[in-house]
N, C-alpha and C positions, 0 to 999 in steps of 0.2 A: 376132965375140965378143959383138956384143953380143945378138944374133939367138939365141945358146945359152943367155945369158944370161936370156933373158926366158921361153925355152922352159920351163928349167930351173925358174925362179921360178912362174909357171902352172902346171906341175908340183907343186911346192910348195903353192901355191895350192890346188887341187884337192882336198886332205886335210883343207884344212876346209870345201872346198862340200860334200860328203857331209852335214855336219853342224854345220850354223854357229852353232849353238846348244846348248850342254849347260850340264844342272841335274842338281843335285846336291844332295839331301835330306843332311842333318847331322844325329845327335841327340847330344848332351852332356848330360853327367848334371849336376846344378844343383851341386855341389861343384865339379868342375870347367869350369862357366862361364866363369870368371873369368880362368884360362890358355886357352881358347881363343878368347875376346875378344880378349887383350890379342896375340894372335898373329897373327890373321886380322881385324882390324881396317884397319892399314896399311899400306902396300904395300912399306914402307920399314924396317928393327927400329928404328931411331932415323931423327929428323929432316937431312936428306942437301941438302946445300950444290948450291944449281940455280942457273940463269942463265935469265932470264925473258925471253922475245923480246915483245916488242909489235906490233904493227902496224902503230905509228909509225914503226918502225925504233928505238925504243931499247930497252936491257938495262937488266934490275932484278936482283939479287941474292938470294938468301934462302936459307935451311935450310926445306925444305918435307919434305911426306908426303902420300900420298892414301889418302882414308878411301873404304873400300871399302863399309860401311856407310850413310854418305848421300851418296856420292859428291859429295865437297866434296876442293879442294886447301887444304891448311892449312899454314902458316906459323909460325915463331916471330918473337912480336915481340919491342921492344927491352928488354924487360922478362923474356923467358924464358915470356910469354904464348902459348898453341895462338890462333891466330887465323885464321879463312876467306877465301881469295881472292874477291872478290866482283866483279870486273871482268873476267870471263871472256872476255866477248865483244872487247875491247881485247888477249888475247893468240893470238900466234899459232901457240907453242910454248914448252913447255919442258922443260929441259934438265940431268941431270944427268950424271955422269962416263962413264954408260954405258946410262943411261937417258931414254927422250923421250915428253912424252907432246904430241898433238898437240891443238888445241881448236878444236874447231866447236860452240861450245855445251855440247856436252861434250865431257869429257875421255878420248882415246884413246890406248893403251901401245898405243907402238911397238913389231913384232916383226921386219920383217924392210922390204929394200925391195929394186927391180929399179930400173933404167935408166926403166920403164915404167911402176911403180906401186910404191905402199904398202900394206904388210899389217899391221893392226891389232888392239887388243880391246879390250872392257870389261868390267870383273868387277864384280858384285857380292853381297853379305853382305844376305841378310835374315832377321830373327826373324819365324819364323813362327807359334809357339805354345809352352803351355808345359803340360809334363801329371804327374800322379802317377803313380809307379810302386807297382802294391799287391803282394800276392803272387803269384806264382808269373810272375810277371812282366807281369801286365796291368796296362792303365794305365787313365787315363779324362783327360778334359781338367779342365784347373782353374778352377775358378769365375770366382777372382780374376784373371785374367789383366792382366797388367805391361804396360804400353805399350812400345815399343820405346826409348823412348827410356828410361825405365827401367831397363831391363834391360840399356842398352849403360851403366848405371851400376853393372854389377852387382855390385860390391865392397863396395855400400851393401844391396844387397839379405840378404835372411834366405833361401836357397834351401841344398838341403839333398839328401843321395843320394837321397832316392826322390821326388826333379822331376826330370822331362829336357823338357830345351827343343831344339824343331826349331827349325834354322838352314836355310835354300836359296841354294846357291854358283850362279851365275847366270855364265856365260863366254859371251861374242859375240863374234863375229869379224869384223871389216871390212876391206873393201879400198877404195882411191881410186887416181885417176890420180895422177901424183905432183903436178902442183898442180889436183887437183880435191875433189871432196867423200866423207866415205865414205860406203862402202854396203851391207849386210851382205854377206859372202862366200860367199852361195848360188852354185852352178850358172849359174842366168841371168846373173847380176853380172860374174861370172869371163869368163863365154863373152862380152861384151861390150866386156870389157877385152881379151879377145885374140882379136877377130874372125874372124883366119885361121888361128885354131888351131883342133881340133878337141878340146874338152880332154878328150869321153871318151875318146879314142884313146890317155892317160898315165895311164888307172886305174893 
């Protein structure tokens, strides 16, 4: 069983060695900035009640969310304050009702696991630029250009239908032994995690 098991999960595997990395250009028109921030900012629609593993062996509690933008885990504090995990390397997971993200440094969502390994990702949100739109639909870039961090204020901003701002959606895929380290989920990676398998032979 368990031998099927892991075949099956390699198998799996293998759909994202092909391609362990996709990007993804975004454009939003500066009007609607503001709904696709407030969408694809966190990973969570509201702040999601976790259990925080240490490496000491104790549990912390929180209402957390991950900002896919500066890749920070955030916390409510006792105040109803957004506040940043900053003791990263002190945790060793954590954990919501149906979600886990694991930390080595950084922070990786859980997707799947085998008897043998773990299959992982990390996403991330960046502002790329921001540009006018003139007639007939050309554009040109903008002088003034907004820092990012600006622009993830953008409710305060003055942007308007003819600016659209490139966003890039960034996905990686990793895998680990199950207590080892991750590693991106290319080909070589895979085929090393399952030495006696041939994993072109499960295209």
């Amino acid at each position: 069983m368990k031998k099927t098991l892991n075949i099956f999960f390699a198998i799996f595997l293998f759909n994202f060695a092909v391609s362990a990395q996709k990007t993804e250009t975004i454009r939003v028109k500066g009007n609607e900035a503001a709904a696709f921030i407030a969408k694809s900012e966190y990973k969570f629609p509201t702040f999601t009640r976790a259990k925080i593993y240490l490496k000491n062996g104790e549990i912390a509690s929180a209402r957390i969310n991950y900002d896919y933008f500066d890749q920070t885990m955030k916390y409510l504090g006792e105040k109803g304050d957004t506040l940043i995990i900053s003791n990263i390397d002190d945790i060793k997971n954590i954990s919501t009702d149906l979600d886990t993200f694991f930390c080595e440094n950084k922070y990786y969502e859980w997707i799947a696991s085998s008897t043998k390994a773990r299959l992982a990702m990390r996403r991330t949100f960046k502002f790329l630029d921001s540009e006018k739109v003139g007639a007939y639909g050309t554009s040109s870039p903008t002088h003034n250009i907004q820092s990012q961090n600006a622009i993830l204020g953008v409710t305060h901003l003055n942007l308007d239908l003819n600016e659209e701002l490139s966003f890039s959606k960034e996905t990686t895929y990793y895998i680990s032994p199950i207590n080892g380290h991750f590693v991106e989920a290319n080909k070589k990676n895979i085929s090393k995690l399952f030495p006696h398998k041939n994993i072109s032979d499960y295209i």
